[in-house]
LUMNUPA-96067 format. One line per field, with one value per residue (C-alpha): residue in three letters; x, y, z negated; residue number from 1. Coordinates in nm, 4 decimals. Each point is the difference from the previous one (the first is absolute). Layout:
! LUMNUPA-96067
type = [ALA ...];
u = [X ...];
v = [Y ...];
w = [Z ...];
seq = [NUM ...];
***
This chain:
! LUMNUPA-96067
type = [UNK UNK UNK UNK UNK UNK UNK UNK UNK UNK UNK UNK UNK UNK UNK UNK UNK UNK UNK UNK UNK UNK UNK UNK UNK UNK UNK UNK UNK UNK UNK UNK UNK UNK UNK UNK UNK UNK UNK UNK UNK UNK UNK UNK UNK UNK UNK UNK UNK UNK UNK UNK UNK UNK UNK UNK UNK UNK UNK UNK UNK UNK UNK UNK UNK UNK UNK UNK UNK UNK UNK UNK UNK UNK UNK UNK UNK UNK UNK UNK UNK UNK UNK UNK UNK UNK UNK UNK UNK UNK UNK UNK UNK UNK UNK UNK UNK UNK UNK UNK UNK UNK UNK UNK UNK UNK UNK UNK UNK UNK UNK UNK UNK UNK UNK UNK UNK UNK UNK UNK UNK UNK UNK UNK UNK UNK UNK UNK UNK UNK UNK UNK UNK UNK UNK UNK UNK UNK UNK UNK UNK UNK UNK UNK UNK UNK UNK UNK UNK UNK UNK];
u = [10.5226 -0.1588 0.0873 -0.1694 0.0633 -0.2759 0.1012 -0.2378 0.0532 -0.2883 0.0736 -0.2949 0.1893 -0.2983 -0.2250 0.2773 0.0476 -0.3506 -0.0115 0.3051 -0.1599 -0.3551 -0.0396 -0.1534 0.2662 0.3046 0.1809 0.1454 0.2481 0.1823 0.0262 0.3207 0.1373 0.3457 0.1477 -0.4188 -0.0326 -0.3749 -0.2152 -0.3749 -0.1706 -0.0187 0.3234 0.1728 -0.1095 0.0615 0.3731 -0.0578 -0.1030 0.2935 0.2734 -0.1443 0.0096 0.3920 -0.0321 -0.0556 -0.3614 0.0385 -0.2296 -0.0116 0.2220 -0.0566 -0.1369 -0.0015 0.0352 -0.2555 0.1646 -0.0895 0.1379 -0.2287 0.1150 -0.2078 -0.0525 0.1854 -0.2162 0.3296 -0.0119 -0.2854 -0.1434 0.2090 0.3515 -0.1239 -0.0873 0.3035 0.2239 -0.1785 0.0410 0.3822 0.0092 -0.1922 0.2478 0.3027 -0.1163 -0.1203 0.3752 0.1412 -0.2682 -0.0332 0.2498 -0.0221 -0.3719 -0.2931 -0.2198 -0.3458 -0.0949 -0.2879 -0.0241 -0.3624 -0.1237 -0.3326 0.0847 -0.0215 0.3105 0.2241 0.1464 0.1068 0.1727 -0.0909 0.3277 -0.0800 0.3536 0.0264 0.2110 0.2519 0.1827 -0.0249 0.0095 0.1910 -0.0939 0.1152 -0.2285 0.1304 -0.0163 0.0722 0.1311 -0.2037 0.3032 0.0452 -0.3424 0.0120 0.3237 -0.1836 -0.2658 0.2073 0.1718 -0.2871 -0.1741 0.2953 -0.1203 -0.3116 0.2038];
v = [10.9490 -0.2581 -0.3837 -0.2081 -0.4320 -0.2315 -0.4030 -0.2234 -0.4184 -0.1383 -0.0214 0.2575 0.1189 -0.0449 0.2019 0.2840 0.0337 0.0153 0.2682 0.2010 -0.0372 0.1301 0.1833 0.3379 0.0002 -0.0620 0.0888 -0.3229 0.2696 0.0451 -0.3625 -0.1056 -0.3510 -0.1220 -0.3460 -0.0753 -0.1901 0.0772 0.2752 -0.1348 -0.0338 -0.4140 -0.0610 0.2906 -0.1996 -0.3249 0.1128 0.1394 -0.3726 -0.1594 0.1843 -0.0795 -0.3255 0.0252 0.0575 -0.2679 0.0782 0.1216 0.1284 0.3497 0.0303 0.3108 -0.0432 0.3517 0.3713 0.1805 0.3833 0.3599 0.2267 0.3862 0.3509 0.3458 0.1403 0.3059 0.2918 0.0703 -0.3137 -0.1457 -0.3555 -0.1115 0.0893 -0.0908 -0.3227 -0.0728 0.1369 -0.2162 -0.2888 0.0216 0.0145 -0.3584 -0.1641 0.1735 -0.0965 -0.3781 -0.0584 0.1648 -0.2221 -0.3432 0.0325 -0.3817 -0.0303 -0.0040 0.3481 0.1154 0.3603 0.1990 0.3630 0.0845 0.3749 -0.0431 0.2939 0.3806 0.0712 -0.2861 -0.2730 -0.3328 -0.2896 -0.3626 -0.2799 -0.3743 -0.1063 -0.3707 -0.1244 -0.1888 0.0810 -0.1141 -0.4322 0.0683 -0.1989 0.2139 0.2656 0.4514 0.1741 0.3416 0.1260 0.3092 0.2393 -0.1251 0.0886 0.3700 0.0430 -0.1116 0.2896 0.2496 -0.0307 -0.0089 0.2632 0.2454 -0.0440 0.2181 0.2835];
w = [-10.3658 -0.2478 0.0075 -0.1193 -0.0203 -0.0333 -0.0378 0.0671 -0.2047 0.2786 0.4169 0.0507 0.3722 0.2127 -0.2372 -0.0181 0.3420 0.0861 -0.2842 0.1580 0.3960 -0.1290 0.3645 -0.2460 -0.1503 0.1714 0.3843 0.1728 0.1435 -0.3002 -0.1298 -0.1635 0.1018 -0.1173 0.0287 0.1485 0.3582 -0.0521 0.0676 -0.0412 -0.3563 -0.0010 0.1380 -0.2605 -0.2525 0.1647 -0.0229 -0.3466 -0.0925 0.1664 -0.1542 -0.3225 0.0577 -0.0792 -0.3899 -0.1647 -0.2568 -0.3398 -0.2535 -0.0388 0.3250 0.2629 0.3273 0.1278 -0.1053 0.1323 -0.0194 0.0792 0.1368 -0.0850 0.1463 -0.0702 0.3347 0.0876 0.1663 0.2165 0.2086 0.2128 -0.0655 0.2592 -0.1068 -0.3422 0.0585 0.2168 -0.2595 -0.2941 0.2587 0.0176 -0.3743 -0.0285 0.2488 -0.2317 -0.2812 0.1326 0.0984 -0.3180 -0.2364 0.2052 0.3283 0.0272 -0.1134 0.2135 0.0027 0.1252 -0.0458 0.0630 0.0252 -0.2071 0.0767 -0.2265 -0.2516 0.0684 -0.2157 0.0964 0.1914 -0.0887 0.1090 -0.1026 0.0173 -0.0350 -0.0417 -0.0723 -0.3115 0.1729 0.3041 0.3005 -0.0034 -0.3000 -0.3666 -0.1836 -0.1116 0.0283 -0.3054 -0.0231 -0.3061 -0.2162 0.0825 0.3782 0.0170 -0.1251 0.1988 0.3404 -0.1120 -0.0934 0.3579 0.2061 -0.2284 0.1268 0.4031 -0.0870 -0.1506];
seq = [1 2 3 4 5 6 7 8 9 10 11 12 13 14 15 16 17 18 19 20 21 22 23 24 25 26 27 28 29 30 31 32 33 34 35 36 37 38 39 40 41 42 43 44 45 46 47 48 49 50 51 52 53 54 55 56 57 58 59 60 61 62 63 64 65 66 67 68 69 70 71 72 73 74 75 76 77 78 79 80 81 82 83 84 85 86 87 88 89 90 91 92 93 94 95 96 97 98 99 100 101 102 103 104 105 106 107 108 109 110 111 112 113 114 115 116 117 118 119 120 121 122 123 124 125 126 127 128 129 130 131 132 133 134 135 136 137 138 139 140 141 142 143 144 145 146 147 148 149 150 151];
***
């Protein structure tokens, strides 16, 4: 499984999410939604908006993390039970990287060789101020434990 963590220093939700929900792309049935009352496009980032609101503006500051989530498909497994599995991974790995955070994910099924997951995770939590980090070796442990599920 690759990771791969994407911070973005401008509010761009609405354009991400649109990006993510790209109906060619992407099957509403395996959306990921933590800490999210939402479950249209506006509104998502509506709420996206809101919770920023919290952190008070600084130069160079993160709004978001826009991260991926990329597994090779297996010949053993159907679409199905891939994309179920991949979609228990995202929700594992949502609550491991940003449990208090608000999440979107899209499943995106666009590739012959793989599938992939795209998180908007917002950079504070949840009507918090202050903003979640996580640390360089936080990060690789989070990976290294979800990278076991697939073996």
């Amino acid at each position: 499984m690759i990771i791969k963590s994407m911070s973005r220093k401008e509010p761009s939700f609405g354009q991400l999410v649109e990006y993510m929900s790209d109906i060619d792309k992407s099957d509403e049935q395996y959306n990921v939604y933590q800490n999210l009352y939402s479950r249209k496009q506006d509104d998502i980032e509506q709420e996206f908006l809101r919770n920023a609101a919290y952190v008070a503006r600084r130069k160079n500051g993160n709004y978001l993390y826009h991260e991926i989530l990329s597994i090779t498909k297996a010949k053993k497994l159907d679409d199905k039970k891939q994309k179920e599995i991949l979609r228990d991974i995202a929700y594992q790995y949502a609550k491991k990287r940003a449990s208090e955070n608000l999440v979107f994910g899209t499943l995106h099924d666009d590739h012959d060789n793989h599938l992939h997951y795209h998180l908007l995770i917002s950079a504070n939590a949840s009507g918090e101020s202050k903003k979640t980090r996580l640390a360089k070796a936080q990060f690789d442990k989070i990976e290294k434990e979800l990278g076991g599920v697939l073996n």
